[in-house]
C-alpha positions in Angstrom: -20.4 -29.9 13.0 -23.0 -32.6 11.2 -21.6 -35.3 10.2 -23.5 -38.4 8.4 -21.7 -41.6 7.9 -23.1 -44.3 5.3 -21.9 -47.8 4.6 -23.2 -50.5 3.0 -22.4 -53.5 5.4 -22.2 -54.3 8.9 -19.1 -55.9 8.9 -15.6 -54.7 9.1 -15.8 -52.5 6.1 -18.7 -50.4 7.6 -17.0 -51.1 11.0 -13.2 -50.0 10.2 -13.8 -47.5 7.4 -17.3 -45.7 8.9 -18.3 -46.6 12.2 -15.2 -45.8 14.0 -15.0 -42.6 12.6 -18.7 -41.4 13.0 -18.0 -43.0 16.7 -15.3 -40.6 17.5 -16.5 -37.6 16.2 -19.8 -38.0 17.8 -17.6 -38.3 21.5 -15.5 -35.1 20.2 -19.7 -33.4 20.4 -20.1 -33.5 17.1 -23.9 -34.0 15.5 -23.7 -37.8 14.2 -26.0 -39.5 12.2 -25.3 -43.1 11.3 -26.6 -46.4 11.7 -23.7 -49.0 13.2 -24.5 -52.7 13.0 -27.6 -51.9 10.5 -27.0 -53.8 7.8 -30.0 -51.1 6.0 -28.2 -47.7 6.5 -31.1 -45.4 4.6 -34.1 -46.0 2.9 -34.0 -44.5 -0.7 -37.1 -42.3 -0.3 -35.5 -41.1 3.1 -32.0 -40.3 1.5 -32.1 -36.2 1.2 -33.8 -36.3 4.9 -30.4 -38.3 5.9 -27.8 -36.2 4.1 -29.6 -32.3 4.2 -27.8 -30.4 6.6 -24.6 -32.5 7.1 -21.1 -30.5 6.7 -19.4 -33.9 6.2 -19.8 -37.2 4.8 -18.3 -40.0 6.0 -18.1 -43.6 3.7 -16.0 -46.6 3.3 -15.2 -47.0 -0.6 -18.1 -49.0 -1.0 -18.3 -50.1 -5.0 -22.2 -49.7 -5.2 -22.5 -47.4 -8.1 -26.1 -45.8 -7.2 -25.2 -45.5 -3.8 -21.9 -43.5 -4.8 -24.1 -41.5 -7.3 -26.6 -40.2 -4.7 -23.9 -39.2 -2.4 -22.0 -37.1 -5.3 -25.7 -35.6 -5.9 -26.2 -34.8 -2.3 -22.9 -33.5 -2.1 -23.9 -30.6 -5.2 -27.2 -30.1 -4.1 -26.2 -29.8 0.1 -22.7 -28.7 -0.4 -21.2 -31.0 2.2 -17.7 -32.7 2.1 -17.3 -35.8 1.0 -14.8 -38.2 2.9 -13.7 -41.6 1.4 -11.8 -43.9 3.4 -10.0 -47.4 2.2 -7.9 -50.2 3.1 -7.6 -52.3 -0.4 -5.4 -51.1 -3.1 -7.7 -52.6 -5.6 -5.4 -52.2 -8.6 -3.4 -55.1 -6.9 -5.2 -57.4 -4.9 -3.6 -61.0 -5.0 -5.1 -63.9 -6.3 -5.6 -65.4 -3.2 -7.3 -62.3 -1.1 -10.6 -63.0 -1.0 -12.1 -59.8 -2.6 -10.1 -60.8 -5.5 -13.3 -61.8 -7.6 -15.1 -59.2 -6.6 -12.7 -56.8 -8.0 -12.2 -58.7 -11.0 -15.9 -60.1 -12.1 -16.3 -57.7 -15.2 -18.5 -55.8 -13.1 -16.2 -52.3 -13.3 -15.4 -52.9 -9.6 -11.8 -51.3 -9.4 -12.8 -48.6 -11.7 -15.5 -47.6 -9.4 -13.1 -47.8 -6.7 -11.0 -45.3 -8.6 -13.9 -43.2 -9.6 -14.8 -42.9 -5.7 -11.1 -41.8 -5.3 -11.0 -38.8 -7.8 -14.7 -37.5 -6.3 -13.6 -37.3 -2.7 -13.0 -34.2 -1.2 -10.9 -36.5 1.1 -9.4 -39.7 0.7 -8.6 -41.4 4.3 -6.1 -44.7 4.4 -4.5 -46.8 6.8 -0.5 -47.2 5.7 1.6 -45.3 4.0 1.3 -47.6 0.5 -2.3 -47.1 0.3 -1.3 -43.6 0.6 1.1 -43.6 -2.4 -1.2 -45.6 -4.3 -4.3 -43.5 -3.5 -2.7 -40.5 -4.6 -2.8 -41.4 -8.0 -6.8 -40.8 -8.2 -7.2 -38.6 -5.5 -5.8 -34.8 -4.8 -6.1 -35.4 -1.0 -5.0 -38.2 0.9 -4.0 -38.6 4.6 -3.0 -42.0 6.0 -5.3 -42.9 9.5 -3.7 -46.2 11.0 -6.2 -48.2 12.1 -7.3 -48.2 15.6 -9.4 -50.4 17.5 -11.9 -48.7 20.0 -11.1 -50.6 23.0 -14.7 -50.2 24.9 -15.9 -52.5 22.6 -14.1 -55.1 24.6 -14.4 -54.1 27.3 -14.7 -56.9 30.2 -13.1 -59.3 27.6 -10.7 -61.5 29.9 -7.2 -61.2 29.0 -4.2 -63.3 29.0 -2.6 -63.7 32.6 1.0 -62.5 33.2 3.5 -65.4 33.7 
């Protein structure tokens, strides 16, 4: 199977909610594009060369509207499914959670979010909330606990035993 995974940052985000994914796939044999720890995932006049061909694509709900637009016209013009995965319920982010401004600048952030939601062809999240509240916007959901891929620390010293 091909399978292209986008994000749009380096960080967790891209890390959690792309990265790992598109990681354990590509050790399942699978034929993985993607970029991890590129903060530049695609050039724009390089888009349809990164997405022709894939069966799946995997992002992290990403709130970029263009972005989000090119993936649902790759998607019609490629025919590959679309996979969205998330760990914010963005219709209730506290005050004090630090994406709270970003969800609430005016900008249309949350609708996005719930835009992305409806146009997946899958809608991955990590508890069982999320679940409830993902299902709301999208028709499939299945809740992924996060994991942590433990080569990445590996050699790491750990605490002693007692």
């Amino acid at each position: 199977m091909k399978i292209v995974g986008i994000h749009l940052e380096p960080g967790a985000v891209g890390w959690l909610r792309c990265w790992n994914w598109t990681t354990a796939l590509k050790d399942r044999g699978h034929d993985v594009k993607h970029q991890p720890h590129a903060s530049k995932q695609f050039e724009w006049d390089g888009l349809d060369d990164y997405l022709r061909g894939a069966d799946v694509v995997i992002t992290g709900r990403m709130a970029h509207a263009p972005v989000f637009a090119a993936l649902l016209a790759g998607r019609k013009l490629y025919g590959y499914k679309l996979v969205v995965d998330t760990d914010d319920n963005s219709d209730d982010l506290p005050h004090f959670n630090y994406a709270f401004p970003d969800y609430h600048s005016g900008a249309g952030t949350a609708r996005l979010v719930r835009a992305e939601l409806r146009e997946a062809d899958l809608v991955t999240v990590s508890t069982n909330r999320l679940g409830e509240w993902a299902r709301k916007y999208a028709g499939h959901v299945v809740v992924v606990p996060n994991a942590v891929d433990t080569r990445l620390y590996a050699g790491v010293r750990t605490r002693e035993k007692e």
